[in-house]
C-alpha positions in Angstrom: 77.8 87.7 3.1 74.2 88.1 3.0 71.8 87.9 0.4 70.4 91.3 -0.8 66.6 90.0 -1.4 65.8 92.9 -4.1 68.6 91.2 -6.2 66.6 87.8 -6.5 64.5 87.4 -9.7 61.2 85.6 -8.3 62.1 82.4 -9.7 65.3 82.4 -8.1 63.0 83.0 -4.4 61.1 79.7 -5.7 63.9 77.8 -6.9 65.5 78.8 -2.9 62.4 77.3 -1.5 62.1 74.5 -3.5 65.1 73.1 -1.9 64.0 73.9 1.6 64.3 70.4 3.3 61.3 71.0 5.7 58.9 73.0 6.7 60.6 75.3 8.9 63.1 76.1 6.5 60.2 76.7 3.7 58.7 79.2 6.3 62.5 80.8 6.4 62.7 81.3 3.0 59.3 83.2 2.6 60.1 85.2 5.8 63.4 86.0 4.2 62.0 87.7 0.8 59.0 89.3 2.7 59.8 93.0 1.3 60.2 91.9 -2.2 56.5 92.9 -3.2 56.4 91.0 -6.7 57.2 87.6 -5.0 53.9 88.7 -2.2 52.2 89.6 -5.2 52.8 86.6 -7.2 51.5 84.8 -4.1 48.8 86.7 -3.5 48.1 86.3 -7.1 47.8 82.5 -6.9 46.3 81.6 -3.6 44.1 84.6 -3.3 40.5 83.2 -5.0 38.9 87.2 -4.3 41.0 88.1 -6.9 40.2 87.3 -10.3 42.5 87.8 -13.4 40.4 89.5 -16.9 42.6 87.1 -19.3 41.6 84.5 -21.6 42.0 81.2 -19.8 45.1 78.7 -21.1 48.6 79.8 -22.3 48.9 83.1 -25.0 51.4 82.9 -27.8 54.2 84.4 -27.0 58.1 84.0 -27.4 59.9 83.8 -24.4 62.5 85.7 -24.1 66.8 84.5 -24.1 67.3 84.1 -20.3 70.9 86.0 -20.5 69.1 89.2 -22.1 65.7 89.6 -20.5 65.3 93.1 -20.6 63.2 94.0 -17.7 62.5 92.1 -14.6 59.5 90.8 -12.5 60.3 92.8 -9.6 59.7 95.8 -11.5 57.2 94.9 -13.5 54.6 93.3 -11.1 52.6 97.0 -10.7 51.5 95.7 -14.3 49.4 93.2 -12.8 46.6 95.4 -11.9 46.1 95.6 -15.6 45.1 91.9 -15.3 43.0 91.7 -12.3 39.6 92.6 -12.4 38.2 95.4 -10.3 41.5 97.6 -11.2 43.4 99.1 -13.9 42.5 96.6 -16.7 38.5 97.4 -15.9 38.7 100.3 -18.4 41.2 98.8 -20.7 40.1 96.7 -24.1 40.2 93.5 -24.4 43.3 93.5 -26.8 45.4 96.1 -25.4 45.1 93.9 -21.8 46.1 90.7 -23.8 49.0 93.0 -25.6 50.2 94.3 -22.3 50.2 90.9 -20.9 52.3 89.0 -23.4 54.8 92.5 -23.5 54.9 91.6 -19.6 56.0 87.7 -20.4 58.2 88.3 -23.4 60.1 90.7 -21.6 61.0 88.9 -18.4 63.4 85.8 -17.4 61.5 82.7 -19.4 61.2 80.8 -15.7 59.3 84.3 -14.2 57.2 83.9 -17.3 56.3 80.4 -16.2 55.6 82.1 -12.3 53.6 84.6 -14.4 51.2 81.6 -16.5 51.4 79.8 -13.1 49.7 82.5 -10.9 46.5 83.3 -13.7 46.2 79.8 -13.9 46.0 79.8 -9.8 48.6 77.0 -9.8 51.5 76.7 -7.4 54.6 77.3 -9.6 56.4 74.7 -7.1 55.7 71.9 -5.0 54.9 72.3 -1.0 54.0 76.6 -1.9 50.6 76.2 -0.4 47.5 78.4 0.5 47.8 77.5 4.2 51.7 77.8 4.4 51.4 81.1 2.7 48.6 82.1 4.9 50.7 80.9 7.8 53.7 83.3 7.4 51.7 86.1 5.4 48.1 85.6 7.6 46.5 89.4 6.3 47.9 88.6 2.3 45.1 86.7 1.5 41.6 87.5 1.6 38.5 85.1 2.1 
């Protein structure tokens, strides 16, 4: 049976690529969730240095939310991001409605997207051998210079 890719959380997609033995298979995974836009924009988000997130650096208070009951999902909710990065929505937004919208977004998604979430404005890798290059590899026009 195959796997429906718009079914997978984000940190499911990581968690799949995390136990890639090699390479090659790391490369398969990323091909394999290519149309599930959150998961590009959550890598474009963390590898991508032209764009810059408008949020106060280090983690925010907020209460992650009971993995069985998360009420909304990454995949849905990534078009919220451009209230975070500057140059876009967030420009005109002030200061603590941003930071409001941005611990709504983590308090109501899975606890591990969360993480992905703090990982990407922190310009982390949420998991080991997710690299800049690899990513540029399979995705080469994602990420800007």
């Amino acid at each position: 049976m195959a796997v429906n890719a718009y079914n997978r959380e984000v940190f499911e997609i990581l968690e799949e690529f995390s136990k890639a033995k090699n390479k090659s298979e790391r490369k398969d995974v990323l091909l394999k969730y290519k149309d599930v836009q959150a998961f590009k924009d959550v890598l474009r988000g963390t590898f991508d240095e032209t764009l810059q997130f408008i949020l106060p650096e280090g983690r925010p208070p907020f209460t992650p939310n009971k993995p069985e009951s998360a009420p909304n999902s990454l995949t849905r909710l990534n078009r919220d991001f451009a209230y975070f990065v500057k140059g876009a929505a967030g420009d005109n937004m002030p200061k603590f409605k941003r930071e409001t919208k941005f611990v709504q977004l983590l308090e109501s998604i899975h606890p591990q997207d969360a993480e992905v979430v703090l990982n990407m404005v922190a310009k982390q890798a949420p998991v080991k051998y997710l690299t800049k290059k690899l990513v540029q590899e399979v995705f080469p026009n994602l990420i800007k210079e």
